[in-house]
Steps between C-alpha positions, in 0.01 A plus 500: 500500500834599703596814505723652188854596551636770213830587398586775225780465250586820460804451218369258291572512132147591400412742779371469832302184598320399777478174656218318716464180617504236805698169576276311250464729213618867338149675433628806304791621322398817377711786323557823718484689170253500166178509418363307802728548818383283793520634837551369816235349721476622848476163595788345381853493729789565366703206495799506687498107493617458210159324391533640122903475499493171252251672251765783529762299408332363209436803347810579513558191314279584243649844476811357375340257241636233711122340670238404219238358737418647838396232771389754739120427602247712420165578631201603272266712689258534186160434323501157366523614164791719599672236693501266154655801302775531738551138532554460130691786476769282684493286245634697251858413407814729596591661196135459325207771436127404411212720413197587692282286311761215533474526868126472529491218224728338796277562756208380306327866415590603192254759476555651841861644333411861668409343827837302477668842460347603830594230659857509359502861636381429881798300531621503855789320419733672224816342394422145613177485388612611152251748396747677303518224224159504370484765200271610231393299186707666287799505688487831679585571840177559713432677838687392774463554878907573553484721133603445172897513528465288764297225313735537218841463760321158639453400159832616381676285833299223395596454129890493600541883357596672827552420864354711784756544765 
């Protein structure tokens, strides 16, 4: 693997998030803030080449409800089981939630709901990798890496009832 270049978004609309990737793929987009802030790794460079500028741009794109579907690569640095989680995460629609259990009827597991939710949770990828749309079976808002306002703001941009910037 290439060596990571990071950037930080300091004044996004949900809070501080960090950035990581190389010229193939972005390997985390973590929040700054909330229950799980990622640090930086003493190996990455900061990228003054503008290596992350596009997935930049596209946030900003989805900040303003005006991008539905980011084409920004991504790298999943997971187990396999993780790796299918994430993958199908991207498959949920813009706009849409599904339950736990949904998700890991999808993935063919649907007993391994709790190991799903860990899974869902060790995101590296937030945002993109839509984490924030899976909820609970009964509707309710469950953890979420970036907090609960924050899942409820994506969810909120996503269903047309607010913009971001």
């Amino acid at each position: 693997m290439s060596a990571l270049f990071y950037t930080q978004i300091d004044d996004s609309p949900v809070g501080p998030l960090l950035l990581a990737g190389d010229s193939d793929a972005l390997h985390v987009l973590a929040f700054g803030a909330g229950t799980r802030p990622r640090e930086i790794d003493a190996a990455w460079k900061l990228d003054t080449k503008g290596v992350l500028e596009d997935v930049r741009n596209e946030l900003d794109r989805y900040f303003a409800g005006s991008l539905k579907k980011f084409s920004t690569r991504l790298a999943f640095n997971g187990t396999s089981f993780q790796n299918a989680v994430w993958k199908e995460l991207t498959r949920i629609p813009y706009g849409e939630t599904i339950s736990y259990l949904d998700l890991a009827k999808r993935i063919g597991k649907p007993k391994a709901v709790r190991a799903v939710g860990m899974a869902n949770g060790a995101n590296p990828i937030a945002i993109i990798v839509p984490c924030h749309r899976v909820i609970g079976s009964n509707g309710s808002l469950t953890g979420f890496g970036g907090g609960l306002p924050t899942k409820r703001a994506l969810l909120e941009l996503e269903k047309g009832q607010r913009t971001l910037l």
